[in-house]
C-alpha positions in Angstrom: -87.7 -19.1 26.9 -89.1 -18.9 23.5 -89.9 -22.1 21.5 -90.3 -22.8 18.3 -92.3 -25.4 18.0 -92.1 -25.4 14.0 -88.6 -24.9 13.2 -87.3 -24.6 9.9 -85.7 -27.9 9.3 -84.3 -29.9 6.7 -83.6 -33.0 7.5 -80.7 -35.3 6.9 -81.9 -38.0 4.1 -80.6 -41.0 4.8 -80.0 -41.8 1.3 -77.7 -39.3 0.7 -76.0 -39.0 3.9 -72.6 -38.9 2.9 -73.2 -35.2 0.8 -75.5 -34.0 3.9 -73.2 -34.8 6.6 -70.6 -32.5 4.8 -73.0 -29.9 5.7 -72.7 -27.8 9.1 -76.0 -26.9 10.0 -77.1 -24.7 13.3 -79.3 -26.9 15.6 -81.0 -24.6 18.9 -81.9 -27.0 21.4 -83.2 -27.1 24.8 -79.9 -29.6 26.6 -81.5 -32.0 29.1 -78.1 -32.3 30.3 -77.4 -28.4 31.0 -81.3 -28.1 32.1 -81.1 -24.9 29.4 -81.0 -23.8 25.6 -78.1 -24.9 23.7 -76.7 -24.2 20.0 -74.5 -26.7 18.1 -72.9 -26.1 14.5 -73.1 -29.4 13.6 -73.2 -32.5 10.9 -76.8 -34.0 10.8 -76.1 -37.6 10.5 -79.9 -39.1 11.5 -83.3 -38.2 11.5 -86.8 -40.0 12.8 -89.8 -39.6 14.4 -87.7 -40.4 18.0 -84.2 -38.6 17.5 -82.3 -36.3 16.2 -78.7 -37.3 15.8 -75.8 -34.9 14.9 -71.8 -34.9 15.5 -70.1 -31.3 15.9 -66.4 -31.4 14.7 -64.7 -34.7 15.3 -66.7 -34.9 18.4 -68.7 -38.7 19.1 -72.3 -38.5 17.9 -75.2 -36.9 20.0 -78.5 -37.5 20.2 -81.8 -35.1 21.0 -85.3 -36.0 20.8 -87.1 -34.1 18.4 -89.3 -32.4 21.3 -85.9 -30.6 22.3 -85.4 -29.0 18.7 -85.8 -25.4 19.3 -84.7 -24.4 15.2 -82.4 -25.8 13.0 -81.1 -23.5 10.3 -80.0 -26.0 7.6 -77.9 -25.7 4.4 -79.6 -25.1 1.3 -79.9 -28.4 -0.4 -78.3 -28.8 -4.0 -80.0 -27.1 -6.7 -81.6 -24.5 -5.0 -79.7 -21.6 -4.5 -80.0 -19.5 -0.9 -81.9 -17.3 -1.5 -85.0 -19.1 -2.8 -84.5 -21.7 -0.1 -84.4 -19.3 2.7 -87.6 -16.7 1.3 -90.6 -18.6 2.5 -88.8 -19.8 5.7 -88.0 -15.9 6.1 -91.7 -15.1 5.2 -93.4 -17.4 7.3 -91.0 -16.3 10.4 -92.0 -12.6 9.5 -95.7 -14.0 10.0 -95.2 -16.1 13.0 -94.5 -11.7 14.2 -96.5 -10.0 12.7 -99.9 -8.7 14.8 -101.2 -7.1 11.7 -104.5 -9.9 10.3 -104.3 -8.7 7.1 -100.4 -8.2 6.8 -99.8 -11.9 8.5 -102.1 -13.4 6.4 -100.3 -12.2 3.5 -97.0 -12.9 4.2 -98.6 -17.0 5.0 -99.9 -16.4 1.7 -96.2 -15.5 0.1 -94.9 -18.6 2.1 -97.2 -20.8 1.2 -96.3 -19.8 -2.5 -92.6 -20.3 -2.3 -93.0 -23.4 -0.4 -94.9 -25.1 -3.6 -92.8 -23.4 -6.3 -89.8 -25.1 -4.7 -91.5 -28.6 -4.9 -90.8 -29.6 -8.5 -87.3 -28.8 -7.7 -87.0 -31.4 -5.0 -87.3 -34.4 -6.7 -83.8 -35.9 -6.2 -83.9 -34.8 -2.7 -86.4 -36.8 -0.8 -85.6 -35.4 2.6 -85.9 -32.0 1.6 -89.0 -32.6 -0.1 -90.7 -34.2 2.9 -89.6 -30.7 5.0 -91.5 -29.0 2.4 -94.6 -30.9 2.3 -94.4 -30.4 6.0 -94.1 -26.9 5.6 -96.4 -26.1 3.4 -99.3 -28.3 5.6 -98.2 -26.3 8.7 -98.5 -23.1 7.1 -102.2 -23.9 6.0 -102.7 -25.0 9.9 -101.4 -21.6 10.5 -103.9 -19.8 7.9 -106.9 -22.2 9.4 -106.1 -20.3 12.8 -107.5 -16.9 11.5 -110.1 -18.3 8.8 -111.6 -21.6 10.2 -113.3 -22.3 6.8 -109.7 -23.5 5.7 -109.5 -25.8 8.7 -110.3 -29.1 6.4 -107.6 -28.3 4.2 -105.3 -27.9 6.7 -106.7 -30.9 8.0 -106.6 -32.9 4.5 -103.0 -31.6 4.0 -101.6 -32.7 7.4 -103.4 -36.4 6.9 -101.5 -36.5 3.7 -98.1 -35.4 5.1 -99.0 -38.7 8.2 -99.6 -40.8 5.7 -97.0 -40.7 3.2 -94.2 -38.7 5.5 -94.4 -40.7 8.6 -90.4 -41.4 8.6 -89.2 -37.9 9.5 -88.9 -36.0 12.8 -91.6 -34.0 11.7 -94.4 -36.4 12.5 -94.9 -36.0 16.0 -95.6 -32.2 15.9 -97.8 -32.5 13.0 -99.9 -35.1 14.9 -100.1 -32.3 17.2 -100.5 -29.8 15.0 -103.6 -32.2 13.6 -105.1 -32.7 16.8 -105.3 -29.1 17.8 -107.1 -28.2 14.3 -109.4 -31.0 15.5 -109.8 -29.3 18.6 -110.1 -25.9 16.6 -113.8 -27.3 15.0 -115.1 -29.1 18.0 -114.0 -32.5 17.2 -112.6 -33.8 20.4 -113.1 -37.5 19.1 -110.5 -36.7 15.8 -108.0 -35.1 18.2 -108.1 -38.2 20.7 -107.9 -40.2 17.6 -104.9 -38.7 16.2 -102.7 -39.2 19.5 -104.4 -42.7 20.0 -103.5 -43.9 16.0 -100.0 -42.5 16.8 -99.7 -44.7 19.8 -100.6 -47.4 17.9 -98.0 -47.4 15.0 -96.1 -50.3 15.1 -93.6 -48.3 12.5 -93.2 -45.7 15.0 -90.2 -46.2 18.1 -91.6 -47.1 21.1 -91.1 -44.0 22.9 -92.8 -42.2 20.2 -95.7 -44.3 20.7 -95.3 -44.3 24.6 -95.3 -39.8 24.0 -98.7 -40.5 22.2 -100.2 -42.6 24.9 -98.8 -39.5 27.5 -100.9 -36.9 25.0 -103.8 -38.6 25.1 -103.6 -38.6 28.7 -102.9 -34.8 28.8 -105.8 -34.2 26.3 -108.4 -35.7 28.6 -107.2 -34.5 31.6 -107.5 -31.1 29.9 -110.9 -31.8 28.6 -112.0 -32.3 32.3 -112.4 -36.5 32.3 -110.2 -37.6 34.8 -110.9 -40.7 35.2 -110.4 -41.9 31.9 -107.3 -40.1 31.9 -106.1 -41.3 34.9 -106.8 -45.0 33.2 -105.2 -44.8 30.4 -102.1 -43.4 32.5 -102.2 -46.6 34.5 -102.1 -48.4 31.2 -98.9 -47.3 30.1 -97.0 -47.2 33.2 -97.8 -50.3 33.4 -95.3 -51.2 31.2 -92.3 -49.5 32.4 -89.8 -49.1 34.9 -90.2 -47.3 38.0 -87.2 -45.0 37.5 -88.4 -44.6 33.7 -88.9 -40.4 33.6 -92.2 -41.0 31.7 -93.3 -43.2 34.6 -92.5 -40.4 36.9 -94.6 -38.1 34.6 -97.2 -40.6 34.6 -97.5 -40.3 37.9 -97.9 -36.4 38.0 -100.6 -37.0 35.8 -102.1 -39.4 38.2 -101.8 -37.0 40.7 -103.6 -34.1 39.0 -106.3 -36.4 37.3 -106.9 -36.5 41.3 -106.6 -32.4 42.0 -108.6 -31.8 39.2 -111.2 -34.4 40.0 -111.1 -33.0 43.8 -109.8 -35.6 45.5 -106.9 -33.7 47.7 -105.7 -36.1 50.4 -101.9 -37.4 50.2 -101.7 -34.6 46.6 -98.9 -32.7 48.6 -97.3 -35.3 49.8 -96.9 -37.5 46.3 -95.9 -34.3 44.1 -93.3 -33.0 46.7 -92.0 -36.6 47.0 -91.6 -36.7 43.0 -90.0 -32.9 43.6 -87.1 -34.3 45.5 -86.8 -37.5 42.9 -84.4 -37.7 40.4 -87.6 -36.7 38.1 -87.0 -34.9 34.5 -88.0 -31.6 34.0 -91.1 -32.2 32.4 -92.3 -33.7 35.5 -91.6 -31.2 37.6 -93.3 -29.0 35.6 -96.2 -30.6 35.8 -95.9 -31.1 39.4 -95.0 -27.4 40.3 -98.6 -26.9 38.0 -100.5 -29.4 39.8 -99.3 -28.2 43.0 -100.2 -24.5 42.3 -103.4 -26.0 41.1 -103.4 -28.1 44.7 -103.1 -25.5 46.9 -105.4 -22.9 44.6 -108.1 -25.4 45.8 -107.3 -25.1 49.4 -107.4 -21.4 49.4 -103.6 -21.2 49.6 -103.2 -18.7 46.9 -99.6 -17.1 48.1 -98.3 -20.6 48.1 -100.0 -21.8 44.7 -98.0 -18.3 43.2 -94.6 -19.3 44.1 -95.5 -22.8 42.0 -96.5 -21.5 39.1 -93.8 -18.9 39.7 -91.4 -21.7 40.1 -92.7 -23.1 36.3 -91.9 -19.7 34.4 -88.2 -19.4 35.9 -87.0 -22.8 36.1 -89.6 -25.3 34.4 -90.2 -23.4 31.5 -89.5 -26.0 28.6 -92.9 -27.3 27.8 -94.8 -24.8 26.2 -98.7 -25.8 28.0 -97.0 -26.6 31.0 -95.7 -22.5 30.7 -99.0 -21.2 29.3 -101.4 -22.2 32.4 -98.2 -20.8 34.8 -98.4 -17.6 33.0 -102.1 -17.4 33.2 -102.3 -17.9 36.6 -99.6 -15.5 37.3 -101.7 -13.3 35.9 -104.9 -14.3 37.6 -102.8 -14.2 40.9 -100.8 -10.9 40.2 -104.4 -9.1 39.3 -106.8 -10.6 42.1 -104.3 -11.7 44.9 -101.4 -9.2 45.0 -103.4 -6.7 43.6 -100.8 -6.2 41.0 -102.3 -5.4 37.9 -99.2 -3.8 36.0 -97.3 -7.1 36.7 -100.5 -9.2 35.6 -101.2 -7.4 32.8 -97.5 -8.0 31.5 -98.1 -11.9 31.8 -101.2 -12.0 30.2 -99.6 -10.0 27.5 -97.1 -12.5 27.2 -99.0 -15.4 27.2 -101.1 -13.6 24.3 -98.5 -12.1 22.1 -95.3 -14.6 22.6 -95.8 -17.0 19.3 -95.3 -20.1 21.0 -98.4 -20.1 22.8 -100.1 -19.8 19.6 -103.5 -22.3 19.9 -103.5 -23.4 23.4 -106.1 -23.6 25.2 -104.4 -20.9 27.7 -103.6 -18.7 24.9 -107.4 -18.7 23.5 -108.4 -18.0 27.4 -105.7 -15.1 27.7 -107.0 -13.5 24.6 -110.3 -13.8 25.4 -109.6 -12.0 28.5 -107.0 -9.3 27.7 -108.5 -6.0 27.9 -109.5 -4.4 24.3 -107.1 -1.7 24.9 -103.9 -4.1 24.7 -104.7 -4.9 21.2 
């Protein structure tokens, strides 16, 4: 499944809800309740950093976290005529394509371009203006990918957007976005920080704040300190209730802070257990994961395959959860099954598919891939 993690969204302001909710935008989502993608033409009625809430038709109001936002394709707002509202969105989609350097760093450029000229002409439109300012830092994030001496003004522009944008759906993915540019030049203390000052916004919902906590714990788990991770995870679950689906994920993480950290005893038995649970998907992606990663440790490598296996085909929502699966699909196909077209087609995958774009599994891939597949 492809996901967008930067759609191209424009939010529904509150101040001028009664004009926006006229509207009937397109919202792609990934439905909890289906367990798959999902497309609704629909009214935007609400927008923050911990839901998304539309109504389609006369139907009663839903809600979606803004993790589960796949793209929304909105209206133009008033003013702004379609085809000046849709050109940079359409330019920076052409980019997020494009394999070209030189040709995608043009087209960013273009974007970037028609993202400011349309500023000025969003004064009356707050919500649209925020979308825009959002845009325009996450196309210099994109830019800082390819030419790191642009990193700090990726990184200045996302701070700004934080700081005086913090109200929208939008701030959890550029925290995100911030903490990966952080990650970009070596500073693993400004990424931490990021997901940790998140977690500590009193303005932000709780379970905004309690998603920032469950970053930080992913970010040092992935940097290899697992015991730190593993106590800041008992920090937050802590406060909640047992059947809470972020305590269940908590307690994957707990579980692979221990895998990674070597310490294999009762690991089977606590991620199959939380298999059979009434656990979200997330968790089970990260259990499937952490069991491939179990059982890679124990020389099982036919039964670590079907995990990961299990990740792409049925757990395939988080994006890093779906980046290590492919890469160890790969790693599997090409040294155990002695596979190498079927390896080489995930490892292409993992490099070329624009989701993946600056994850840690991506960088690996690409390091990796053979010169020869470009």
């Amino acid at each position: 499944m492809k996901r967008i993690l930067f759609a191209i969204v424009v939010p529904c302001a509150f101040a001028a809800l009664a004009s926006r909710c006229a509207a009937q935008d397109t919202i792609r989502f990934f439905n909890r309740k289906l367990g798959r993608e999902d497309t609704a033409k629909a009214a935007i009625l609400e927008e923050s950093p911990g839901k998304l809430r539309f109504r389609v038709g006369a139907q009663k109001p839903e809600e979606i976290a803004p993790s589960d936002i796949l793209e929304i394709t909105y209206q133009p707002p008033a003013g702004v005529n379609g085809p000046d509202w849709r050109s940079p969105a359409g330019k920076e989609d052409r980019a997020r394509k494009e394999k070209d350097p030189k040709r995608k760093e043009l087209l960013l450029q273009e974007a970037l371009a028609g993202y400011r000229t349309l500023l000025p002409r969003l004064a009356d439109a707050p919500a649209q203006r925020r979308h825009v300012q959002y845009r325009i830092a996450a196309v210099l994030a994109a830019l800082a990918e390819a030419d790191p001496r642009r990193t700090e003004e990726a990184i200045d522009a996302l701070k700004k957007f934080k700081a005086g944008f913090g109200d929208g759906w939008q701030l959890v993915p550029a925290v995100k976005t911030l903490a990966r540019l952080h990650e970009q030049k070596g500073d693993g203390a400004g990424a931490q920080a990021a997901y940790e000052e998140l977690a500590a916004n009193a303005a932000a919902p709780q379970d905004v704040r309690q998603e920032a906590s469950l970053l930080v714990v992913r970010y040092l788990l992935r940097k290899g300190q697992h015991d730190e991770a593993a106590r800041k995870a008992k920090a937050v679950r802590a406060g909640l209730t047992a059947d809470d689906p972020l305590a269940m994920r908590l307690q994957a993480y707990l579980t692979a802070c221990d895998v990674a950290a070597g310490r294999l005893d009762g690991a089977e038995k606590q991620l199959k257990a939380l298999l059979a649970s009434g656990a979200d998907a997330d968790a089970k992606a990260l259990a499937r994961n952490t069991l491939g990663d179990y059982y890679r440790a124990r020389g099982q490598n036919d039964e670590a395959f079907w995990e990961y296996l299990w990740v792409d085909v049925h757990y395939n929502q988080d994006r890093e959860e779906l980046a290590k699966a492919l890469y160890y699909l790969a790693k599997l196909f090409a040294d155990v099954r002695k596979d190498t077209q079927r390896a080489r087609e995930y490892l292409d995958r993992l490099c070329d598919e624009k989701e993946f774009g600056g994850l840690d599994f991506h960088k690996k891939a690409l390091a990796e891939r053979p010169a020869s597949g470009g």
